[in-house]
Backbone as numpy.savetxt, mean C-alpha at the origin, in Angstrom:
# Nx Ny Nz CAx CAy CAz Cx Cy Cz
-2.63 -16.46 9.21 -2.55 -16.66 7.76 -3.94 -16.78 7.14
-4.76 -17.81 7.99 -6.25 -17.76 7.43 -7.39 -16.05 7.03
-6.22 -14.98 8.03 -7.19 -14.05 7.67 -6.78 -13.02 6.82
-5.81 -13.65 6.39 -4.83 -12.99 5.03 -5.03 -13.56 4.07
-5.86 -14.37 3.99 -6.07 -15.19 3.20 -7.79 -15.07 2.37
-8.13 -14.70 3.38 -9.70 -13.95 3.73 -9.82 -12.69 3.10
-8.62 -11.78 3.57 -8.76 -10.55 3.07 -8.65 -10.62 1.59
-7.79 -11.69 1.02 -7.37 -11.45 -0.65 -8.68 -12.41 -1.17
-8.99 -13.04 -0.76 -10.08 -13.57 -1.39 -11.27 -12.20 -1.58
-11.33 -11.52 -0.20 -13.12 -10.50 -0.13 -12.07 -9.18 -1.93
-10.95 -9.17 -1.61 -10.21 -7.99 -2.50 -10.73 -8.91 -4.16
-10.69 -10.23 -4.45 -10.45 -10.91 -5.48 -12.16 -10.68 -5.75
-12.92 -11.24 -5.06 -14.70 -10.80 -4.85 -14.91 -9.51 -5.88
-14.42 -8.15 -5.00 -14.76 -7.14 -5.26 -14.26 -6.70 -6.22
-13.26 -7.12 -6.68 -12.54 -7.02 -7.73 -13.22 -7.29 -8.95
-13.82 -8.55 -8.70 -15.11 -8.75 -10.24 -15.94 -8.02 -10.11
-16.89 -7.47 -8.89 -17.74 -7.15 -8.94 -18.14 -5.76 -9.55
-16.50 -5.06 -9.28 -16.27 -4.08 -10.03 -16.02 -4.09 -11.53
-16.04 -4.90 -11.97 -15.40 -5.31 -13.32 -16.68 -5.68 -13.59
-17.73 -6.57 -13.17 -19.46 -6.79 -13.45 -20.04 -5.25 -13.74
-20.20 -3.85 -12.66 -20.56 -3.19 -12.40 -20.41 -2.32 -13.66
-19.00 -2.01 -14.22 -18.53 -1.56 -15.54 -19.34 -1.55 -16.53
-19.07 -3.29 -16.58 -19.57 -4.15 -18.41 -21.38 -3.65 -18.03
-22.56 -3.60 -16.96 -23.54 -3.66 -16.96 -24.15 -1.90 -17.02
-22.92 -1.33 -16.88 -23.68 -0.08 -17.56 -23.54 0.60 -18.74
-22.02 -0.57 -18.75 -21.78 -0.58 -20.65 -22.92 -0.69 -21.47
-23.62 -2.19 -20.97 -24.55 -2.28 -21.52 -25.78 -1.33 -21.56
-25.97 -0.58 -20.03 -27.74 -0.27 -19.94 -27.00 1.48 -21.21
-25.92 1.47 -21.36 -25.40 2.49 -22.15 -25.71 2.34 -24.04
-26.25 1.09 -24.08 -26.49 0.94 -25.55 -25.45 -0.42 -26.20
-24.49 -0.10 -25.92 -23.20 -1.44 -25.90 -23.74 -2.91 -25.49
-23.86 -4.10 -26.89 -24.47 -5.33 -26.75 -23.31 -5.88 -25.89
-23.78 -6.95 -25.41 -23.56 -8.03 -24.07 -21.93 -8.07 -24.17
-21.93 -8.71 -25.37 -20.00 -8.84 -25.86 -19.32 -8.02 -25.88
-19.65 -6.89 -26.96 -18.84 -5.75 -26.88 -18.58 -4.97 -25.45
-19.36 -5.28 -24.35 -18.99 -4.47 -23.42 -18.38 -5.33 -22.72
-18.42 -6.58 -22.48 -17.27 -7.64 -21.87 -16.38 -7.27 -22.53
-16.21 -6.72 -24.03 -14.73 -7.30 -24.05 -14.31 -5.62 -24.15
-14.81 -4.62 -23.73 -14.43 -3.22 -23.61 -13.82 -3.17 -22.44
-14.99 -3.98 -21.07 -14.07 -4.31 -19.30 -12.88 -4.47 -19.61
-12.85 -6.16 -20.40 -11.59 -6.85 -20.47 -10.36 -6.32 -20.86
-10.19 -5.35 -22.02 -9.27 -5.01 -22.60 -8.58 -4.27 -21.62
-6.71 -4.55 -22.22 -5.98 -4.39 -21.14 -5.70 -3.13 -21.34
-6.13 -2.78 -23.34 -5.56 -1.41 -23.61 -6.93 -0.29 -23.29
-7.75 -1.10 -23.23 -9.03 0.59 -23.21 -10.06 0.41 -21.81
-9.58 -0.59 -21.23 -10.94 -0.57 -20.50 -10.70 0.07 -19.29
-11.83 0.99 -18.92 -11.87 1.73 -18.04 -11.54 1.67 -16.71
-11.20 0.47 -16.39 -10.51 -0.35 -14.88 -9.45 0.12 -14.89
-8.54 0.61 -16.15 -6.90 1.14 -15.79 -6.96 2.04 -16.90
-7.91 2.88 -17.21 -7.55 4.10 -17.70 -8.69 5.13 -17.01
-9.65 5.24 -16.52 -10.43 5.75 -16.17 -9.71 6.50 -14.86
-9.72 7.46 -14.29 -8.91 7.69 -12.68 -10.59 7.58 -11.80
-11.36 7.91 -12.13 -12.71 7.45 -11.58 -12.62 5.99 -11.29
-13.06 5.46 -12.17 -12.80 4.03 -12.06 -11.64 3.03 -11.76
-10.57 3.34 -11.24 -9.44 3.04 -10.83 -9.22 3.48 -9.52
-10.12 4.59 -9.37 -10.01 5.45 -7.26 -11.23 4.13 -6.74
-12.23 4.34 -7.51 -13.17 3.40 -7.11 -13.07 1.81 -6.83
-11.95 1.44 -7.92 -11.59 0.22 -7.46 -10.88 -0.21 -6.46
-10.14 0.87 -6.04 -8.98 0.74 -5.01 -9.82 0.94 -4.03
-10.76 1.93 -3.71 -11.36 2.01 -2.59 -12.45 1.30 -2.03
-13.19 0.40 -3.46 -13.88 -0.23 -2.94 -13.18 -1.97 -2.15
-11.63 -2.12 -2.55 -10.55 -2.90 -2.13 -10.40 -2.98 -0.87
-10.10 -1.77 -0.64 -9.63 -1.25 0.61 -11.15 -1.62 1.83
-12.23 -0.72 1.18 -13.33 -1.21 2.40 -13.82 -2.63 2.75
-13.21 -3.50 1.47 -13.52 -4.75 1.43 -12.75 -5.47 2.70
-11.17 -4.87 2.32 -10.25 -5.81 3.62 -10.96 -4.87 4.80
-11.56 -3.72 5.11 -11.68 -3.24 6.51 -12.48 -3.97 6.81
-14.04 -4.46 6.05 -14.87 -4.96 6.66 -14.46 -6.72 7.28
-13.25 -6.78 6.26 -12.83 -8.22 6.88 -12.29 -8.17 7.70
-11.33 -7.20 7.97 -11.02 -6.69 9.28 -11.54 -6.45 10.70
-13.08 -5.47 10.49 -14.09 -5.37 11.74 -14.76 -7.19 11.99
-14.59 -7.60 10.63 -15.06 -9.16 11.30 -14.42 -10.19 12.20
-13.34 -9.57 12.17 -12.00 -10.41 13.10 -11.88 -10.04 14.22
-12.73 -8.96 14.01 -12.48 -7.81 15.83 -13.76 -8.14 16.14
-14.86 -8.62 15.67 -15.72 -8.69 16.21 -15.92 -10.24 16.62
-15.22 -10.85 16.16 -15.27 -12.68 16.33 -13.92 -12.65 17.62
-13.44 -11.81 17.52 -12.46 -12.67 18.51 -11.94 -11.31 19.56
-12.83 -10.43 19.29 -12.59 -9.39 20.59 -11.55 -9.44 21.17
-10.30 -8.48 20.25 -8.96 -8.80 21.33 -9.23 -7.64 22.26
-7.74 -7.19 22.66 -7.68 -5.81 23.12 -6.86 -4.86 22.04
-7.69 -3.98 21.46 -7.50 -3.24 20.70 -6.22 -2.49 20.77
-5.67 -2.00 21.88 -4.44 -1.18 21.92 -3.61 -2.55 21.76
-3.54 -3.40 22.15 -2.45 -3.98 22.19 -2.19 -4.71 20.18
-3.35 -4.80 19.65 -3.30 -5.37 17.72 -3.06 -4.31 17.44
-3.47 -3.31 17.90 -3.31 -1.98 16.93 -2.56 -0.21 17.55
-1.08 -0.67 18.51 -1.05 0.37 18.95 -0.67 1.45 18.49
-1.55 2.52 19.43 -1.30 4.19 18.74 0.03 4.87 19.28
-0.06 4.15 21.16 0.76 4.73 21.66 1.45 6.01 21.47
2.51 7.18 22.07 2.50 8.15 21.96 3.36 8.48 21.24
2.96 8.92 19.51 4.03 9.30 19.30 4.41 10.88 18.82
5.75 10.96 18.68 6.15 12.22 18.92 6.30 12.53 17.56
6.93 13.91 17.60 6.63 15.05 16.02 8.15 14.09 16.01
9.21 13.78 16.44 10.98 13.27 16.25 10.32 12.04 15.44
9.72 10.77 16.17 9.42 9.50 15.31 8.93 9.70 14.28
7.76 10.68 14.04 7.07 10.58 12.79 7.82 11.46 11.45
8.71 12.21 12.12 10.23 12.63 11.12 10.85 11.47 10.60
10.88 10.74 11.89 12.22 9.59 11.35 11.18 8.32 10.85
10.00 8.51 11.12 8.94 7.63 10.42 9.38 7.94 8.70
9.10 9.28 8.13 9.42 9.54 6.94 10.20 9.28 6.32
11.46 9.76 7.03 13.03 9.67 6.67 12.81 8.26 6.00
12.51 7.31 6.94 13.28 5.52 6.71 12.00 5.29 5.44
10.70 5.98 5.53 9.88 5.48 4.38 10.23 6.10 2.94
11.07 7.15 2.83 11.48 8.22 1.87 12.54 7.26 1.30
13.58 6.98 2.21 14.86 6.46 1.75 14.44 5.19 1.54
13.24 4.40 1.54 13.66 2.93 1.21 12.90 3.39 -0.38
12.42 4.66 -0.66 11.60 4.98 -2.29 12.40 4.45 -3.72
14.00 4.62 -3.44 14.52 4.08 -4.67 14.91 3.06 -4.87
14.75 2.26 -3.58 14.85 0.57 -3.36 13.55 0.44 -3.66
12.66 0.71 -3.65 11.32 0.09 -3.98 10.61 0.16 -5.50
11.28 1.22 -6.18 11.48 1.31 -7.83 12.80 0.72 -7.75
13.67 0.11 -7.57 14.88 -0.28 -8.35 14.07 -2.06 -8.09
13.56 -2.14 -7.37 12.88 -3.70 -6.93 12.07 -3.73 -8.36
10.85 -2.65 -8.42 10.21 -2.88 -9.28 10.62 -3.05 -10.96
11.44 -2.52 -11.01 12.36 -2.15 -12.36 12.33 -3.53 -12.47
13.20 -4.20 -11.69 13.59 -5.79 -12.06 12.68 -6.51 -12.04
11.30 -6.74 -11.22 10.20 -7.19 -11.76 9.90 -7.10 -12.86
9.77 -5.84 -13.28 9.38 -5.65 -14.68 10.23 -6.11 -15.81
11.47 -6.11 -15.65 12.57 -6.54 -16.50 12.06 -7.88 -17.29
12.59 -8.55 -15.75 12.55 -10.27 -15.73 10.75 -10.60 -16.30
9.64 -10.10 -16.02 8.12 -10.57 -16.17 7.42 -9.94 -16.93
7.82 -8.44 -17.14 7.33 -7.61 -18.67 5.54 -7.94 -17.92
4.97 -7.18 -18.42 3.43 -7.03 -18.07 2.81 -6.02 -19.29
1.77 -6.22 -19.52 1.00 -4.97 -20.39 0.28 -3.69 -19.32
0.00 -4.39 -18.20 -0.81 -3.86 -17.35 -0.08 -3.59 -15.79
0.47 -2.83 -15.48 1.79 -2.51 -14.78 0.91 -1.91 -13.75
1.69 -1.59 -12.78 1.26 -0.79 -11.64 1.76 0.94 -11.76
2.98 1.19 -12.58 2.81 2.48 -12.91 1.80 2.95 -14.51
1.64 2.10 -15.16 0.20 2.26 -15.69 -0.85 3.00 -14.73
-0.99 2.18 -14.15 -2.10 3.08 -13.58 -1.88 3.79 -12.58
-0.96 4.06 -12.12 -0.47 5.58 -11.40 -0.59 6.41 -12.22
0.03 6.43 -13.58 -0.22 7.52 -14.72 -1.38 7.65 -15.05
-2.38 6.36 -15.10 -3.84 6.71 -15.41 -4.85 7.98 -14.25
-4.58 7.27 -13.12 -4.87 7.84 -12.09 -4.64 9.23 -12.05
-3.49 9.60 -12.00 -3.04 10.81 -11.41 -3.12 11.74 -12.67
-2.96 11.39 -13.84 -3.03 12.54 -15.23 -4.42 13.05 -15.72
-5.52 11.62 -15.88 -6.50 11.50 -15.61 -7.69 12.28 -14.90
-7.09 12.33 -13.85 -8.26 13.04 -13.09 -8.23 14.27 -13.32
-9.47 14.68 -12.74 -10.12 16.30 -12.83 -9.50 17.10 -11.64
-9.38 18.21 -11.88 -8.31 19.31 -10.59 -9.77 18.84 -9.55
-11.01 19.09 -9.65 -11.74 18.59 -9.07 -11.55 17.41 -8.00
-11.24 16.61 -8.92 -11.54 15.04 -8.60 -10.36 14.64 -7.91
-9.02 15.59 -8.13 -7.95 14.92 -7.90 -8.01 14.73 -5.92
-8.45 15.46 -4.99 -8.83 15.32 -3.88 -9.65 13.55 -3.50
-10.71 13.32 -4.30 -11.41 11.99 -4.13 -10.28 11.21 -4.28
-9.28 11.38 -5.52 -8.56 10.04 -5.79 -7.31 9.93 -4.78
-6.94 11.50 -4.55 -5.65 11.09 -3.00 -6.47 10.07 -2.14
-7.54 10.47 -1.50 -7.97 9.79 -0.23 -7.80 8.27 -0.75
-8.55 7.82 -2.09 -9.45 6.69 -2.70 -7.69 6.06 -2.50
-6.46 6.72 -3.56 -5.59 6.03 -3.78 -4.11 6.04 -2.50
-4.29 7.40 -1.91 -3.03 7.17 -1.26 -3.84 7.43 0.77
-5.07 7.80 1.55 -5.18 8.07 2.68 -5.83 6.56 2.90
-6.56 6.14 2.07 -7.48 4.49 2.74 -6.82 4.11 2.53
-5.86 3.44 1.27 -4.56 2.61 1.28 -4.03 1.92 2.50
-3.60 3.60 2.95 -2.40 3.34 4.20 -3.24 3.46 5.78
-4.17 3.50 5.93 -5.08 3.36 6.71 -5.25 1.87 6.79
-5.85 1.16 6.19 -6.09 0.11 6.26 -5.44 -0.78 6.23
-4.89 -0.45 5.01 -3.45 -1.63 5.07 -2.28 -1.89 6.02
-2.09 -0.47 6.85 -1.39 -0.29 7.86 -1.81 -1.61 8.98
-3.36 -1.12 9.03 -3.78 -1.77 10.34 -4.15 -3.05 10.18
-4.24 -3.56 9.31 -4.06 -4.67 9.12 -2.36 -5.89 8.95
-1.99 -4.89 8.26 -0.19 -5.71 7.95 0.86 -5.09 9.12
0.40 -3.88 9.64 1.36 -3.18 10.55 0.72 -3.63 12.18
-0.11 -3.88 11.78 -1.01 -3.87 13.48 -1.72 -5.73 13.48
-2.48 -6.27 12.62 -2.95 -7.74 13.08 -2.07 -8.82 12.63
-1.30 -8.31 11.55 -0.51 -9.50 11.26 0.92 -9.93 12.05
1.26 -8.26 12.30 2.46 -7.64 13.19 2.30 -8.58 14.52
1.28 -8.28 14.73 1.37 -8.87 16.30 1.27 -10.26 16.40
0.72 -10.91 14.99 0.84 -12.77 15.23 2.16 -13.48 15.00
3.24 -12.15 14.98 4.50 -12.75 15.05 5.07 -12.05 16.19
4.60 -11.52 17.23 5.36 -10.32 18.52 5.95 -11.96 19.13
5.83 -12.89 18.77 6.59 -14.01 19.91 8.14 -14.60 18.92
7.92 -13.94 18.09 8.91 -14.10 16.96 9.85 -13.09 17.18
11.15 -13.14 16.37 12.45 -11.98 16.56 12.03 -11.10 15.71
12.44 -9.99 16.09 12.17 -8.64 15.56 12.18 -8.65 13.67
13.08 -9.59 13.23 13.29 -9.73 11.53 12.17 -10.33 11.44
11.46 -11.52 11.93 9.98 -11.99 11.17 9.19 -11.10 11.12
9.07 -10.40 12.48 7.73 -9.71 12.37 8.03 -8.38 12.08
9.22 -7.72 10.73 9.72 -6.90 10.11 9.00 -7.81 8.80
9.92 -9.15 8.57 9.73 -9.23 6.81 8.80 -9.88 6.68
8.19 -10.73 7.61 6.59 -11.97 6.93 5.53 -10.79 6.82
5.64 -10.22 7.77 4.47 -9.19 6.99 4.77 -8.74 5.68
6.01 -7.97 5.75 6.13 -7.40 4.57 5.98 -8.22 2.91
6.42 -9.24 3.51 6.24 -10.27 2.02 4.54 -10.18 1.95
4.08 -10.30 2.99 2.28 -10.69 2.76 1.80 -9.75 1.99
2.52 -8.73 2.34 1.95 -7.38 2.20 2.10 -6.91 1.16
3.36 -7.28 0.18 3.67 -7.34 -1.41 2.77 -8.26 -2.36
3.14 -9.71 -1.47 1.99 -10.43 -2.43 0.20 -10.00 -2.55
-0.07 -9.64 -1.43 -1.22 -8.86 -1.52 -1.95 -8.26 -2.94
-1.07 -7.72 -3.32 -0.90 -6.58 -4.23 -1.33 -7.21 -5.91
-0.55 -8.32 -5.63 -0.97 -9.38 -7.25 -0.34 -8.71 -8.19
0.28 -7.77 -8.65 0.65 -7.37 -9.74 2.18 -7.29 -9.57
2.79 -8.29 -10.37 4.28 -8.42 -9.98 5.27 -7.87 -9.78
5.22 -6.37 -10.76 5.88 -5.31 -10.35 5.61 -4.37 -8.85
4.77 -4.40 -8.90 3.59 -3.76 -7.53 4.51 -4.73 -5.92
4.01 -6.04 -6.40 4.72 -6.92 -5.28 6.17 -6.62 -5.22
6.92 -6.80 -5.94 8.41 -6.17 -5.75 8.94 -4.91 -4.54
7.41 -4.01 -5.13 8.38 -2.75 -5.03 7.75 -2.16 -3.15
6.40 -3.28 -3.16 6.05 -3.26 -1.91 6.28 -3.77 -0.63
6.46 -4.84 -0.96 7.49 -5.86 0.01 8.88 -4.96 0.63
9.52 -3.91 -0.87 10.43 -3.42 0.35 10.01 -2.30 0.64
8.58 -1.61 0.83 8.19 -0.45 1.26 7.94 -1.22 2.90
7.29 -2.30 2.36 6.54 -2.98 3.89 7.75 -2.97 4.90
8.62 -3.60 4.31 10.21 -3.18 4.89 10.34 -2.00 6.15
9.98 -0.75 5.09 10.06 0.59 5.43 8.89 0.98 6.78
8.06 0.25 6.18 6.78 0.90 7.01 6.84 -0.14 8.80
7.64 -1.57 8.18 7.68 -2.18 9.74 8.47 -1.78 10.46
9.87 -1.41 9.92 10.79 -0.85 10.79 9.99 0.48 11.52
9.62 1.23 10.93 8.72 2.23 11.41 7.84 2.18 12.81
6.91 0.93 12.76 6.38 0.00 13.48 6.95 0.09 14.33
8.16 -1.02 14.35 8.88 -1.60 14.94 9.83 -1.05 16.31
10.32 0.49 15.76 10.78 1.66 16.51 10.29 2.36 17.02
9.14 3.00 16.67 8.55 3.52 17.23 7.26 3.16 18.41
6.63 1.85 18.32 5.82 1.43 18.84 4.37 1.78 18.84
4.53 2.12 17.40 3.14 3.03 17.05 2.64 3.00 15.84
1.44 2.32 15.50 0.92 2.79 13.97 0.58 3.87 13.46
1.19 4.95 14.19 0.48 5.98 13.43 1.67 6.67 12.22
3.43 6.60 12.72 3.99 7.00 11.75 4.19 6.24 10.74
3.88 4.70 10.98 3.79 4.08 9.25 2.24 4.36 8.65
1.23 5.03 9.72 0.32 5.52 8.62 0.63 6.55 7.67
1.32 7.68 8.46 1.55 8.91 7.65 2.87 8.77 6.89
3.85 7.95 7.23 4.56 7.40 5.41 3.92 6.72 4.63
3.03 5.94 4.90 2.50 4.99 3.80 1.78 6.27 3.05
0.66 6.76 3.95 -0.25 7.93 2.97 0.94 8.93 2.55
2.25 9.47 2.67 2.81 10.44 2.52 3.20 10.30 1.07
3.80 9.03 1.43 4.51 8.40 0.27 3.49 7.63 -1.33
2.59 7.43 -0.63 1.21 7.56 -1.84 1.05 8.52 -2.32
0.85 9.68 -1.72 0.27 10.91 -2.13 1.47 11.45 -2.82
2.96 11.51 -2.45 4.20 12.35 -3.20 3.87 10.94 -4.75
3.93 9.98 -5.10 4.03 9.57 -6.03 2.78 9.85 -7.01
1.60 9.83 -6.67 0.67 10.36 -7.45 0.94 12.37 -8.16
1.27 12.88 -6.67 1.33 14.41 -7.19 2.36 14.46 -7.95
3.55 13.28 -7.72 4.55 13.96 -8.48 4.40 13.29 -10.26
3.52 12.30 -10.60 3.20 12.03 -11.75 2.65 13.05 -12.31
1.52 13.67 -11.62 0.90 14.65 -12.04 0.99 15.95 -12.35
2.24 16.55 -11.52 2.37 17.81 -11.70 3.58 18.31 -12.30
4.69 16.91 -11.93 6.38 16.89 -12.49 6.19 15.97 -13.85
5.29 14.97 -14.16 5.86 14.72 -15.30 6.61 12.84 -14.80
6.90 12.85 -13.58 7.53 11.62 -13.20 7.28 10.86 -13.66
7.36 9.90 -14.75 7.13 8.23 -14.62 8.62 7.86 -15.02
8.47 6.74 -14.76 9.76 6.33 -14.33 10.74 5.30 -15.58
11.72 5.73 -15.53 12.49 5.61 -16.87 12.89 4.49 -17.30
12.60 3.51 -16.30 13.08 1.78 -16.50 14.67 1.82 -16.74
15.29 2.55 -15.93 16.59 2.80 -15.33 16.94 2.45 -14.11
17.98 1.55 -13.78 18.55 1.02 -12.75 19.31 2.20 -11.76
19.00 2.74 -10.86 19.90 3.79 -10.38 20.77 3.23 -9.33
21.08 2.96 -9.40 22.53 2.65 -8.13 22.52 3.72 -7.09
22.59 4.75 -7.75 23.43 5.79 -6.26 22.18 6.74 -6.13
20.98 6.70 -6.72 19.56 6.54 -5.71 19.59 5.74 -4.41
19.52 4.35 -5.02 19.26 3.91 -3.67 20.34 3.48 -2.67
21.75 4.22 -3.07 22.48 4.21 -1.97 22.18 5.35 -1.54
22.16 6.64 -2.03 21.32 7.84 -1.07 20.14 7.81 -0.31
19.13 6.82 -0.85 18.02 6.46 -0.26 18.46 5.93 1.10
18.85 4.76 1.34 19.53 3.89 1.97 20.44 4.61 3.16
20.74 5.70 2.56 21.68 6.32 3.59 20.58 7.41 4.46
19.70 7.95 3.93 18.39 8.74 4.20 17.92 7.93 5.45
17.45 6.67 4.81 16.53 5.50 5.62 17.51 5.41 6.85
18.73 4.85 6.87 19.70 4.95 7.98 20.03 6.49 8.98
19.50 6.93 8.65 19.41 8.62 9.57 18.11 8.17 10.18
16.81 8.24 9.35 15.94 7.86 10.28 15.69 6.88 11.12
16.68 5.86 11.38 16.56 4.97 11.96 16.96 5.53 12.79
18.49 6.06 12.70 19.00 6.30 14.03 18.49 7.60 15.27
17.89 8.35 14.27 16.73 9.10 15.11 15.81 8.29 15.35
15.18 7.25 15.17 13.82 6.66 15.92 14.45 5.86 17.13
15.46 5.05 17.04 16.43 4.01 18.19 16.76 4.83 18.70
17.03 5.82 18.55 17.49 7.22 19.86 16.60 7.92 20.72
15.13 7.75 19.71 14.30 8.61 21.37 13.77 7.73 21.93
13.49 8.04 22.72 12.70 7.15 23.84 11.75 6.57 23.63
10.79 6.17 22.69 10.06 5.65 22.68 10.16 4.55 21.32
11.03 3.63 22.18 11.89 2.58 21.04 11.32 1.14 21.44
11.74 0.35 20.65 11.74 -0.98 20.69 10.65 -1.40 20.81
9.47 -0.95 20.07 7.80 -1.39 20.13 7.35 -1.81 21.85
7.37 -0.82 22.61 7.23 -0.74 23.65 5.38 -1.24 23.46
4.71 -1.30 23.19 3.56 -1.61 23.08 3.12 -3.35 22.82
4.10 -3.73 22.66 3.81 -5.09 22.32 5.06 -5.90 23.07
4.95 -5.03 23.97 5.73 -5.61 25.83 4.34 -6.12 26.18
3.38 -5.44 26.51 2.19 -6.18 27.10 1.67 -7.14 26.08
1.66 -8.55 26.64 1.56 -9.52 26.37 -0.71 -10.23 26.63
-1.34 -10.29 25.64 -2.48 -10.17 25.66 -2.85 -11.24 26.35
């Protein structure tokens, strides 16, 4: 818990520092001291959630923040690496049914967020700035902001919530060390709609984990499933209607349940990797 705790603090750090970095070239830009504080601040103009530059940059400078808190944990307490973080072998079948269960939990994770938003209303939303992000950017640029918003994401966050936190519950039943991550892994996030809709992705991405015995197919749903929500803002038009769908996420749900039963069916089930005991 202390290093989950660590990580949101170095994310909360960088988080101003990016928000310092803004307002100080506001200023060396001509813009007096105030006016560019309160240009950062604003929820409606400031370039932290309308910029897709400045919004890839924030996320990514997030993201390197928890890795480096990450290499500090590996370097203070030298585990064995395969066993916090296994790759183990997985096959083209798991990383199908990796998708499947991360695809189908997609309209449980907007029908979560919907009701966040319902019940807590926000000015500053998490599909805000998916739309900023993804409409935003330059055909150019749009390459920097996949990696910035949907390949480091799930890279890091994987290996950290799927791989160090995962394993400080392997002495726990298979549901803790499915949902305590996943809750960590929502609250993480700070933005209430965001937390909703991640908690039941984390869902998605542990079972993944969990079956397969491998971080690599909840890397490539987490990045899959980043990258289809950005392209599809961008190129379909998607944002999302603040509509309750019901028989989404019973189709979802029924999706996610295929891939399960293809991952518990091949052979390389039951987090065989976190049998060896460190």
């Amino acid at each position: 818990m202390w290093f989950w705790c660590m990580a949101l603090v170095a994310v909360l750090v960088t988080g101003v520092g990016v928000g310092a970095t803004a307002a100080v070239l506001a200023v060396r830009a001509g813009l007096p001291v105030d006016r560019a504080l309160a240009m950062v601040t604003d929820p409606r103009s400031s370039p932290l959630v309308t910029s897709s530059t400045w919004i890839a940059v924030s996320i990514a400078v997030n993201e390197l923040a928890v890795a480096l808190t990450l290499t500090f944990w590996i370097v203070r307490h030298r585990p064995h690496l395969g066993h916090v973080f296994p790759i183990g072998h997985p096959t083209l079948r798991t990383i199908c049914a990796g998708l499947l269960i991360v695809f189908g939990f997609g309209p449980l994770a907007e029908f979560a967020g919907e009701l966040a938003f319902r019940f807590l209303g926000r000015e500053i939303n998490a599909e805000r700035l998916v739309v900023a992000v993804a409409q935003n950017a330059t055909s150019g640029g749009l390459v920097g902001v996949l990696f910035a918003a949907a390949v480091l994401p799930a890279l890091v966050e994987e290996l950290m919530f799927r791989g160090l936190v995962t394993r400080a519950f392997e002495k726990r039943s298979h549901a803790e060390m499915v949902l305590v991550p996943s809750l960590l892994f929502g609250l993480f996030h700070l933005e209430p709609t965001q937390i909703a809709g991640t908690i039941v992705l984390g869902i998605a991405f542990g079972l993944t984990r969990l079956y397969s015995g491998s971080l690599v197919p909840s890397i490539i749903g987490h990045a899959a499933y980043n990258t289809m929500v950005i392209l599809s803002v961008r190129f379909l038009g998607r944002i999302g209607d603040h509509g309750l769908h019901f028989g989404r996420v019973a189709g979802g749900l029924g999706v996610a349940a295929l891939g399960t039963l293809l991952m518990v069916s091949s052979p390389a089930k039951l987090i065989p990797a976190l049998r060896h005991r460190s």
